[in-house]
N, C-alpha and C positions, 0 to 999 in steps of 0.2 A: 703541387706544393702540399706535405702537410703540416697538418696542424700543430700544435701545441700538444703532447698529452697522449696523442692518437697513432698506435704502432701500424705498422704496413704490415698485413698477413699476407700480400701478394693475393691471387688467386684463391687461396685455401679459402673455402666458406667455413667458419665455425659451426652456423647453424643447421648443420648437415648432421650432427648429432642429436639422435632421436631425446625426444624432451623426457624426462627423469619426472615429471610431476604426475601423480595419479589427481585425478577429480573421483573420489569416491565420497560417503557418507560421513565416515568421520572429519575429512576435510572440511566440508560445510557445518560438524559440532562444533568442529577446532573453532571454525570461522568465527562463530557465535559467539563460543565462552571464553575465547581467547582473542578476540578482535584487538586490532593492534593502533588503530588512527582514531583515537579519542579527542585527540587534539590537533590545532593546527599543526602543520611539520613546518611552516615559514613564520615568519613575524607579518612580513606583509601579506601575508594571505587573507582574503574575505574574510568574516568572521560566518559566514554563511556556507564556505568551502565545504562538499558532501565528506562526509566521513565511513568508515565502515562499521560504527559500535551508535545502536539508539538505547537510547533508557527507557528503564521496565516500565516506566510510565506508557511511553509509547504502545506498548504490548498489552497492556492491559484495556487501551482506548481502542489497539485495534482488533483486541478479542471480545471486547464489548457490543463495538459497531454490528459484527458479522453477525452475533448473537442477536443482537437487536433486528437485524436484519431478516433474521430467519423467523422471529415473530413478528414483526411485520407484515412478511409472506402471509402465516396463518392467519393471523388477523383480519388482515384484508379480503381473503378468501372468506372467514365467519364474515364480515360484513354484509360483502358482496351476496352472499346467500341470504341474507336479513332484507335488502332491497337495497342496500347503497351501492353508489358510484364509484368507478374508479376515476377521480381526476386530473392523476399523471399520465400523457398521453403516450408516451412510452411505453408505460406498465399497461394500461390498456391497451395498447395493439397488441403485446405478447398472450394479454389474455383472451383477447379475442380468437386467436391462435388456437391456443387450449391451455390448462391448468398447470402441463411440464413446463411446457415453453415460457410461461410463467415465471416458476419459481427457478429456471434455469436462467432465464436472462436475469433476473434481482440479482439473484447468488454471484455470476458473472460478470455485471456491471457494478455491482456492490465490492465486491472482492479486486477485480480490477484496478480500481479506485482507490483502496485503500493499500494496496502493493503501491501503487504509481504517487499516492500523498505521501506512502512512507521513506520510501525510495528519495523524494524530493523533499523529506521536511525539514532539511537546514538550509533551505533555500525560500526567498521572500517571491510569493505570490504578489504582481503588479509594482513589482518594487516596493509594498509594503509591507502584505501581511506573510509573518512565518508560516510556511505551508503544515508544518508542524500545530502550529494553534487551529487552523482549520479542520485536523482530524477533532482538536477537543470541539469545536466549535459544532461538528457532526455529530459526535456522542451526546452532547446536549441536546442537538435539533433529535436526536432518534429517541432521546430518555421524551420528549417534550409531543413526540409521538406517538408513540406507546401508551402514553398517560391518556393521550388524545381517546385512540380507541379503544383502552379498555372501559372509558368511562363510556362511550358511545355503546360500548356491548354491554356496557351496564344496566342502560335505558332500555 
């Protein structure tokens, strides 16, 4: 039986025709500055549905973080050389390691992190919170760090 709509091509496969789409550099500008799902495409759609277009806000918390990120690193290294501890036990085993392994895994779990919150932030973390708020929620916790230790290197 078919369906409604749906023509018989017999045997013939269509998709035997090599695909016409290149994935080069400009496809991923296009993607950017021309992003096309700003909005729901249904009425009943989630309001939480992923999209392909974030705002500059977003961009600016998550070139913030990284930034924050990377003095961090140095930070902690100045401490660390002053007598203090490292108490994230994470970041202590990579140090323990040596000083790359360090600042490679931050960079790396830091950066990972913020692909995967950006990736997911029109979606509600625990059924509550906008995974989106939790990046601003992170740029606060790293500006609240920073302050931490520069007044500590101040001392």
């Amino acid at each position: 039986m078919q369906e409604a709509g749906v023509e018989n091509y017999g045997t013939r496969d269509l998709r035997r025709v090599p695909d016409r789409r290149v994935f080069t550099l400009e496809t991923v500008l296009k993607g950017i500055t021309h992003s096309r799902r700003r909005h729901h495409r249904r009425a009943d759609e989630s309001p939480h549905a992923q999209r392909d277009w974030y705002h500059p806000r977003l961009f600016v918390l998550v070139v913030g973080i990284m930034l924050m990120s990377i003095a961090d690193a140095f930070f902690t290294l100045k401490l660390l050389s002053a007598g203090a501890i490292e108490t994230n036990p994470v970041m202590d085993y990579f140090l323990r390691i040596s000083v790359p392994a360090f600042i490679t895994a931050k960079m790396v779990l830091t950066g990972g992190s913020i692909i995967l919150m950006t990736a997911l932030s029109s979606y509600l973390f625990l059924d509550r919170f906008l995974i989106g708020k939790l990046i601003t929620i992170s740029f606060i916790g790293y500006i609240v760090l920073i302050s931490y230790e520069l007044l500590l290197l101040s001392l």
